[in-house]
C-alpha atoms as an extended CHARMM CRD file, in Angstrom:
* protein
*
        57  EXT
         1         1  UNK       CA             72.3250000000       85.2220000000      -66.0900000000  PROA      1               0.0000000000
         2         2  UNK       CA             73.4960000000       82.7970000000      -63.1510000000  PROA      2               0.0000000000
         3         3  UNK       CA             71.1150000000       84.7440000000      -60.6740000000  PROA      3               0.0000000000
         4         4  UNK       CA             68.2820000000       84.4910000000      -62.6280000000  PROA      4               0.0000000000
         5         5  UNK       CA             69.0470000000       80.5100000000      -63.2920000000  PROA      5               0.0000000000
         6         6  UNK       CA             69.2490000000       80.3050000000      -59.6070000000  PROA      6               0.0000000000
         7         7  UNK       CA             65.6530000000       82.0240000000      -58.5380000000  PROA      7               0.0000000000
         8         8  UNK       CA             64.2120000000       79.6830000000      -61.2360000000  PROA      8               0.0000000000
         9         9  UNK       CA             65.7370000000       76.6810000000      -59.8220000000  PROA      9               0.0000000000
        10        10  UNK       CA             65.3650000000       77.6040000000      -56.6000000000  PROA      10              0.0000000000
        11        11  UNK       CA             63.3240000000       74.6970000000      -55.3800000000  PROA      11              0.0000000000
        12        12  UNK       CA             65.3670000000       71.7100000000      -56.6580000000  PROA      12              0.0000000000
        13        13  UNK       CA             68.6490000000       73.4540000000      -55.4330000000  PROA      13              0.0000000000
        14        14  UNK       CA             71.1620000000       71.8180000000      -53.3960000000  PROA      14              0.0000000000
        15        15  UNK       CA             74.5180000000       72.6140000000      -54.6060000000  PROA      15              0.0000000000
        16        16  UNK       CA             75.7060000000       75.4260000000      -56.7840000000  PROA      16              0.0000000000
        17        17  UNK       CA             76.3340000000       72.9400000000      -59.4490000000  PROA      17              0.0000000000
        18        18  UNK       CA             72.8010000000       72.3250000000      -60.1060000000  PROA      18              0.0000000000
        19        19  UNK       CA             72.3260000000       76.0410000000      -61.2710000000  PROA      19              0.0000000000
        20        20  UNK       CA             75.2070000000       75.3900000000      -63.9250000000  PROA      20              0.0000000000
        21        21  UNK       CA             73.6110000000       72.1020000000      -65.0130000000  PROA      21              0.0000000000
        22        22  UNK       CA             70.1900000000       74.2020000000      -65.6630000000  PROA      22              0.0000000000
        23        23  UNK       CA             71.9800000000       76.7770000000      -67.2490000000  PROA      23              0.0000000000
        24        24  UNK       CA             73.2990000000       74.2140000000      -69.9760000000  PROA      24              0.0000000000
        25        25  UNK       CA             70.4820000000       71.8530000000      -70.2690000000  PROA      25              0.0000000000
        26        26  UNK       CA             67.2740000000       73.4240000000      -68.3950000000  PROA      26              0.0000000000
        27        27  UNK       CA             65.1020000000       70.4110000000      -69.9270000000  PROA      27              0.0000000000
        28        28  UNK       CA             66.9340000000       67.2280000000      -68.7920000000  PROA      28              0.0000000000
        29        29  UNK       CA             67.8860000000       69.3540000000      -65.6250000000  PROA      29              0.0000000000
        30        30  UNK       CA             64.6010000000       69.7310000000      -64.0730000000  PROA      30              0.0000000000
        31        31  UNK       CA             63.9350000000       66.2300000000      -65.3940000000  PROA      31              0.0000000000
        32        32  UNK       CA             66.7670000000       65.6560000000      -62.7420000000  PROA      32              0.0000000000
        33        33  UNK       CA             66.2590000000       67.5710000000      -60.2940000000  PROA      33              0.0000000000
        34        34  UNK       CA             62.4160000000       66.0100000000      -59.9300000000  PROA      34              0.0000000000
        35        35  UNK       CA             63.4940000000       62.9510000000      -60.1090000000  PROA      35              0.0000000000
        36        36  UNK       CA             66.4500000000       63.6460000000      -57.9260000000  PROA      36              0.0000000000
        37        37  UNK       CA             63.5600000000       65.0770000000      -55.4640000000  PROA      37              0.0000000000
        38        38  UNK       CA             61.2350000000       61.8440000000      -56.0050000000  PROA      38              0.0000000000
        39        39  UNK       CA             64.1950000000       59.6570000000      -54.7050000000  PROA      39              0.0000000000
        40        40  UNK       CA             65.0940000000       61.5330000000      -51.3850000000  PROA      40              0.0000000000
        41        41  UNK       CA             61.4870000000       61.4800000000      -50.3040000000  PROA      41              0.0000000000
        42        42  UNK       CA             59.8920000000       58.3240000000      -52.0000000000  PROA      42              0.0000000000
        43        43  UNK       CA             56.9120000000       60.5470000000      -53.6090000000  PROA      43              0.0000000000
        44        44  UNK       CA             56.8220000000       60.3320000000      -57.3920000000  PROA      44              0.0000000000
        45        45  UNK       CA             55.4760000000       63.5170000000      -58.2170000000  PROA      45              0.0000000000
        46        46  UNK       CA             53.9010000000       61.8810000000      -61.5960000000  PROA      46              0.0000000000
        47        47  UNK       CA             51.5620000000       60.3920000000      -59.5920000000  PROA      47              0.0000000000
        48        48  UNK       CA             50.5290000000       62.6330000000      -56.4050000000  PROA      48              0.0000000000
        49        49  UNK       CA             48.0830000000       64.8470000000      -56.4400000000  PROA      49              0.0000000000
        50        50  UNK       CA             49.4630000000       67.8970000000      -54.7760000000  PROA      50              0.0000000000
        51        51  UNK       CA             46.6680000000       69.8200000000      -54.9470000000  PROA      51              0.0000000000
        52        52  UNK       CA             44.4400000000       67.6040000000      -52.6810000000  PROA      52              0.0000000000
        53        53  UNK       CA             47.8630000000       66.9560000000      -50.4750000000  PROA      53              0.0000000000
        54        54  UNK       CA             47.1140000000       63.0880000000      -51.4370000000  PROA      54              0.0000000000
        55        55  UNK       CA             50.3020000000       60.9440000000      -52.0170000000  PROA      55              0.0000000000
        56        56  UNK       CA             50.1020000000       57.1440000000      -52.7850000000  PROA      56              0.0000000000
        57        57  UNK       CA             51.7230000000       54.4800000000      -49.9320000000  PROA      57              0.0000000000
């Protein structure tokens, strides 16, 4: 099952331990992971609209 964890995470991974924590909670995981995401690049993804590519300042 840890392969198949790991193609659905794919995007948020960045260390092998990520694909364990989805395995046990996928919910509060990708809650993680986005938020993880949101930090490193200072987008919050709740409020960009990534289908027009616009991002607020």
């Amino acid at each position: 099952m840890l392969p198949k964890y790991e193609e659905e995470i794919a995007q948020w991974k960045i260390q092998d331990e990520d694909v364990l924590s989805y395995a046990l909670f996928p919910q509060v995981a990708v809650d993680f992971f986005k938020y993880r995401q949101a930090q490193k690049t200072g987008v919050d993804p709740a409020v960009a609209d990534t289908g027009n590519k616009a991002y607020p300042v």
